[in-house]
OpenMM code with the backbone's topology and positions (N, CA, C; nanometers):
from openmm import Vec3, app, unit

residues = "UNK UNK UNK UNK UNK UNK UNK UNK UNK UNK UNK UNK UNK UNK UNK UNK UNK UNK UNK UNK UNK UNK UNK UNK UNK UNK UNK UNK UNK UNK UNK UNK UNK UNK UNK UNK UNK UNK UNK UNK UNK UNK UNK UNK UNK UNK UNK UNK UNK UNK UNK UNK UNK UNK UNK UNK UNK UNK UNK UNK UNK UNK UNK UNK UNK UNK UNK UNK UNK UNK UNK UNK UNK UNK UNK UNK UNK UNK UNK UNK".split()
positions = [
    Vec3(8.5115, 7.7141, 9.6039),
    Vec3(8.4538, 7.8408, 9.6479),
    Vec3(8.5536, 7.9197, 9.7323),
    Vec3(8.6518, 7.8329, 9.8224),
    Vec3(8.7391, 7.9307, 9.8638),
    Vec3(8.8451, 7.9640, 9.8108),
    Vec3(8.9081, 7.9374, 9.7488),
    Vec3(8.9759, 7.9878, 9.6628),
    Vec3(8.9588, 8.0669, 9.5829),
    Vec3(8.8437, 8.1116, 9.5384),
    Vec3(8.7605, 8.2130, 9.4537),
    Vec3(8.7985, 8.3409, 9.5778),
    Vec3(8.7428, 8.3478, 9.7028),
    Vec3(8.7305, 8.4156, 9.8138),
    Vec3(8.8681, 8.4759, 9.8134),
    Vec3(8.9434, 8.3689, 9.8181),
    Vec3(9.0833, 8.3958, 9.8451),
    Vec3(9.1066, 8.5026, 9.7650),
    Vec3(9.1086, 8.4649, 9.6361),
    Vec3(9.1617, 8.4865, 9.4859),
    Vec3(9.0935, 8.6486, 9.4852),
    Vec3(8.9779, 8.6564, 9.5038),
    Vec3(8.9365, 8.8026, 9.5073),
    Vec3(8.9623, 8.9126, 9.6265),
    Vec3(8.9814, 8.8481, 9.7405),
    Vec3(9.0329, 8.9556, 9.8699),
    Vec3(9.1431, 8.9757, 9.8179),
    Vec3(9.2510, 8.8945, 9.7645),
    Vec3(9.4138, 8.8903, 9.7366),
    Vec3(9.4498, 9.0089, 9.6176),
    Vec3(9.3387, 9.0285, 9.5148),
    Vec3(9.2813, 9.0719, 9.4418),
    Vec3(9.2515, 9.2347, 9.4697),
    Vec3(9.1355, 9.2495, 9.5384),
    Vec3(9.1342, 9.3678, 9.5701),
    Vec3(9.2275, 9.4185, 9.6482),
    Vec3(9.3162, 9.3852, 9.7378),
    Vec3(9.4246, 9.4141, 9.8122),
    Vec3(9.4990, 9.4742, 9.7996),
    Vec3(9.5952, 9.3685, 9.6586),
    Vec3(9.6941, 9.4178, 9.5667),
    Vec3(9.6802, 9.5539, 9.5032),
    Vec3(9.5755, 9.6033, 9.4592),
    Vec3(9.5183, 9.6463, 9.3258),
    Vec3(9.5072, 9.7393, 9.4243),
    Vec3(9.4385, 9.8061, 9.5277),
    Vec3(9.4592, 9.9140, 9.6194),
    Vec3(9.5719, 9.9632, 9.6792),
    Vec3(9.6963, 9.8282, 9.6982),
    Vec3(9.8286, 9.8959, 9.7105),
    Vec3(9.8956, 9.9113, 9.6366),
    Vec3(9.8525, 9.8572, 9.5190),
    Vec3(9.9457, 9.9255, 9.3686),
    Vec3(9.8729, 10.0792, 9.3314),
    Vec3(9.7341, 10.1109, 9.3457),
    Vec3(9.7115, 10.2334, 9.3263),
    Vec3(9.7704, 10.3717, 9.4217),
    Vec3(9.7844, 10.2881, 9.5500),
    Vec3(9.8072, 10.3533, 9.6807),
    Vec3(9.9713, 10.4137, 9.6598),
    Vec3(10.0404, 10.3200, 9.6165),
    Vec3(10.1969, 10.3476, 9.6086),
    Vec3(10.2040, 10.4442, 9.4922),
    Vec3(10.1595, 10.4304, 9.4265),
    Vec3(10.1543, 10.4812, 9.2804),
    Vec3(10.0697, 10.6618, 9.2990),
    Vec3(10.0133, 10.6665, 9.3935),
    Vec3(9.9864, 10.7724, 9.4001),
    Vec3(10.1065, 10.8379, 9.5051),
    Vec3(10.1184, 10.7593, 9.6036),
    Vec3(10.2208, 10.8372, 9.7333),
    Vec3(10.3454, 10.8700, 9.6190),
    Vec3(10.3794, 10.7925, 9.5260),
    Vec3(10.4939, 10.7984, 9.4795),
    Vec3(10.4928, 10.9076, 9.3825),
    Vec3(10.3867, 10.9658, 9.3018),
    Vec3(10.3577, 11.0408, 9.2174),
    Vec3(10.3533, 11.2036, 9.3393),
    Vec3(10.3034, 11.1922, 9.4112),
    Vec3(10.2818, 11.2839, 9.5165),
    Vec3(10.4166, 11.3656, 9.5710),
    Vec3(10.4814, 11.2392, 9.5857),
    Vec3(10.6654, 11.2651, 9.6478),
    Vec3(10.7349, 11.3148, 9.5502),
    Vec3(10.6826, 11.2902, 9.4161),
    Vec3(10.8357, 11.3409, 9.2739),
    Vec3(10.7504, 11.4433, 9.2311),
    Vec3(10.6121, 11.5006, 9.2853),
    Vec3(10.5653, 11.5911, 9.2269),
    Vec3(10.6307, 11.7510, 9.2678),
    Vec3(10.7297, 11.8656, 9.1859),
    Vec3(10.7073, 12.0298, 9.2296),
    Vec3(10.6445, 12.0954, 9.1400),
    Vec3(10.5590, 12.1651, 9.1604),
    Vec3(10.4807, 12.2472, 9.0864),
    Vec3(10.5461, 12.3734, 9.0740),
    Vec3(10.5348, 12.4601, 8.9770),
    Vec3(10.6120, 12.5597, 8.9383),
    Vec3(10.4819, 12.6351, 8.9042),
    Vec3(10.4904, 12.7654, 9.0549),
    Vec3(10.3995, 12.8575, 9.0740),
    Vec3(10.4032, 12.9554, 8.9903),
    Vec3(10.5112, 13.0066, 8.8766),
    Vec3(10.5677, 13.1060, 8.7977),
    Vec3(10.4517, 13.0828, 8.6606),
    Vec3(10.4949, 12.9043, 8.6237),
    Vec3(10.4311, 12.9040, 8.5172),
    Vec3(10.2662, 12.8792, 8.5143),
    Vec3(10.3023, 12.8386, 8.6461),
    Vec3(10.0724, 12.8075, 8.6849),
    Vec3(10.0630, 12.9564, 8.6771),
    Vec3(10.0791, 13.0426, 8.7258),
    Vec3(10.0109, 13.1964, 8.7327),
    Vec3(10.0730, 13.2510, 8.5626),
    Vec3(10.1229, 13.2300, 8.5157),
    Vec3(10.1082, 13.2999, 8.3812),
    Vec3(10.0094, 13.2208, 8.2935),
    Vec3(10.0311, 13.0942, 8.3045),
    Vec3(9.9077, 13.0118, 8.2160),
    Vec3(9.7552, 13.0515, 8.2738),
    Vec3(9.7280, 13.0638, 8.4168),
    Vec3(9.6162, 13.0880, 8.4225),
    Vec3(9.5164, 13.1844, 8.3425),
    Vec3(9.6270, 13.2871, 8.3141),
    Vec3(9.5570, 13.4273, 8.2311),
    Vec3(9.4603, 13.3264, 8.1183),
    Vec3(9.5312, 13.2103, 8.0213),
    Vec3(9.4815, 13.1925, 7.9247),
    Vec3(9.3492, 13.0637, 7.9694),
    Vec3(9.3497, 13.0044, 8.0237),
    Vec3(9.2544, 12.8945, 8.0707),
    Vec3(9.1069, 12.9349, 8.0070),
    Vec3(9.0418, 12.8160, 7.9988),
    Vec3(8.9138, 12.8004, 7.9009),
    Vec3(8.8189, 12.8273, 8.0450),
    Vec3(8.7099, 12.8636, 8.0561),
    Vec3(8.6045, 12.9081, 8.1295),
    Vec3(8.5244, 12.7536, 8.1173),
    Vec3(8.5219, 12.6812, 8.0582),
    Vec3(8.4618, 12.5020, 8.0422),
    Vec3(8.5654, 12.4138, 8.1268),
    Vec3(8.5100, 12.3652, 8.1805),
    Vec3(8.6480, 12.2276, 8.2549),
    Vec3(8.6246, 12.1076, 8.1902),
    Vec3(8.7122, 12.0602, 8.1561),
    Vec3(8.7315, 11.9224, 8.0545),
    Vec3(8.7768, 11.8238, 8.1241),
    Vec3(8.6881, 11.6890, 8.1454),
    Vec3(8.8140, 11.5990, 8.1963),
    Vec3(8.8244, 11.4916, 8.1296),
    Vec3(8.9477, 11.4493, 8.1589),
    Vec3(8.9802, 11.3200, 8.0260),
    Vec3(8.9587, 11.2262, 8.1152),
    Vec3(8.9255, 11.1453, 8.0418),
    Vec3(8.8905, 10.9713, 8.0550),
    Vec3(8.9925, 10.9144, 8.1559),
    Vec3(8.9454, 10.7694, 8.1809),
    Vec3(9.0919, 10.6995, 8.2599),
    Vec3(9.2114, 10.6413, 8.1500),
    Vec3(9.3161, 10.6891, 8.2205),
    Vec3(9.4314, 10.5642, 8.1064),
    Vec3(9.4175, 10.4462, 8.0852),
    Vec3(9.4213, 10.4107, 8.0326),
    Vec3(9.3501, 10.2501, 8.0204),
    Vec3(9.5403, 10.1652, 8.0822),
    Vec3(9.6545, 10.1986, 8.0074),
    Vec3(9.7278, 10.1225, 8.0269),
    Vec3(9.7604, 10.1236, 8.1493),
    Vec3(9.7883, 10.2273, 8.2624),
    Vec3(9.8071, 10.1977, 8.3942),
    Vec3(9.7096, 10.1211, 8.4510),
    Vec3(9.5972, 10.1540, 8.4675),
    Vec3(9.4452, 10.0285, 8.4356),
    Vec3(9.4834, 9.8767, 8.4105),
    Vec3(9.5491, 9.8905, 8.3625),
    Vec3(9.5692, 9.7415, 8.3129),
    Vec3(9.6424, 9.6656, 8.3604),
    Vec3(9.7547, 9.7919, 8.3705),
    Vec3(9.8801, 9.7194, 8.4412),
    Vec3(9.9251, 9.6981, 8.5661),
    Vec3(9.8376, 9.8080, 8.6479),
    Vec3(9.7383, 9.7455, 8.7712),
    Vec3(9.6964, 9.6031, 8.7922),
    Vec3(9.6213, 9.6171, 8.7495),
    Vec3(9.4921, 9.4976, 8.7034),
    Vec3(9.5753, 9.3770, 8.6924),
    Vec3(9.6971, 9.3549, 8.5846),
    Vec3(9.7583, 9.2541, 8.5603),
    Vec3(9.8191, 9.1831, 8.6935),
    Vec3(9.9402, 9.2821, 8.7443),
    Vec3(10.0233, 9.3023, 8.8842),
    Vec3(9.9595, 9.2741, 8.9739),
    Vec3(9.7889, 9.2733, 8.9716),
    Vec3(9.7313, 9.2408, 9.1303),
    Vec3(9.6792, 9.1098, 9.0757),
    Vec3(9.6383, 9.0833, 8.9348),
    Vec3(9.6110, 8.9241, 8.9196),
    Vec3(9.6909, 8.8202, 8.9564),
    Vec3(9.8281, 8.8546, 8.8896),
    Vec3(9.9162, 8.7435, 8.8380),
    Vec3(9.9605, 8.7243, 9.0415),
    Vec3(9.9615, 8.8783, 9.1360),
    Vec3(9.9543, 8.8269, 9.2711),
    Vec3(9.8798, 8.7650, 9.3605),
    Vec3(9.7621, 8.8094, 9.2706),
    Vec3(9.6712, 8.7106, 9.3863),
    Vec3(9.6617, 8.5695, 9.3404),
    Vec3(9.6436, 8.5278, 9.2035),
    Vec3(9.7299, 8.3508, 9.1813),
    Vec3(9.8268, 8.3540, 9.2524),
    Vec3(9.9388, 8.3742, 9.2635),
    Vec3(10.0517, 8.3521, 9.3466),
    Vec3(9.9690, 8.3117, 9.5204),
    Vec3(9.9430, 8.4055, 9.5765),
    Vec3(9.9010, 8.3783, 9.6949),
    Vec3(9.8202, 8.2811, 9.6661),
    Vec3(9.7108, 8.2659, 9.5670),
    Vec3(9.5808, 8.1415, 9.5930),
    Vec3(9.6827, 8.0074, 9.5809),
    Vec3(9.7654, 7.9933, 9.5443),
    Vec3(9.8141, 7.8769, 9.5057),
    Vec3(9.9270, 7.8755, 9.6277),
    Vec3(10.0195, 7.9515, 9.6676),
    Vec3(10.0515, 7.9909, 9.8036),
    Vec3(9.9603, 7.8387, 9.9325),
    Vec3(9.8256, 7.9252, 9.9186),
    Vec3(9.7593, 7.8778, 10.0308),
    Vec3(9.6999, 7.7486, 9.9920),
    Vec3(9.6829, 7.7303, 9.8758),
    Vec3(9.6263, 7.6185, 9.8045),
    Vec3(9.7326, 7.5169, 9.8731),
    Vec3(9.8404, 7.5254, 9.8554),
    Vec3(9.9333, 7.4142, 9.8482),
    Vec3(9.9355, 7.3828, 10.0514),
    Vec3(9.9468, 7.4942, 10.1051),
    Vec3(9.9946, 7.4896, 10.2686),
    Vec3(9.8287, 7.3984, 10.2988),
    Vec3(9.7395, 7.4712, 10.2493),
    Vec3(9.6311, 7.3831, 10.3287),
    Vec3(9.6015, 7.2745, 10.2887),
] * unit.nanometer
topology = app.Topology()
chain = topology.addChain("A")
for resn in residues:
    res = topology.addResidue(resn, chain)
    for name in ("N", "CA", "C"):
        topology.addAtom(name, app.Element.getBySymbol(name[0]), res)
């Protein structure tokens, strides 16, 4: 049972600082180019559309915080 505990705090952890970096980092390489936002606006649809989640960053998330939180459960597995 603790190791389950482990395995899922280690889990959600990861998986919030892989989203967390991944956004600061997207944030930092982001410039927006005010020239071409104000000429595209003229044409924009009056409906707002939003697309789905990516599944592969999703995943690859998902993978990166698994394969870390085994690492740590087994980490602590072994010290205790």
């Amino acid at each position: 049972m603790r190791k389950w505990i482990v395995f899922l705090f280690a889990f959600i952890v990861l998986y919030f600082v892989c989203h967390f970096t991944s956004g600061i980092l997207l944030t930092a390489r982001y410039t927006p180019n005010l020239t071409e936002a104000w000429l595209a606006s003229e044409s924009l649809p009056s409906n707002v559309v939003f697309s789905g989640p990516v599944f592969f960053t999703t995943f690859l998330f998902g993978a990166i915080s698994a394969a870390g939180a085994f690492f740590i459960t087994t980490k602590i597995k072994r010290s205790a």
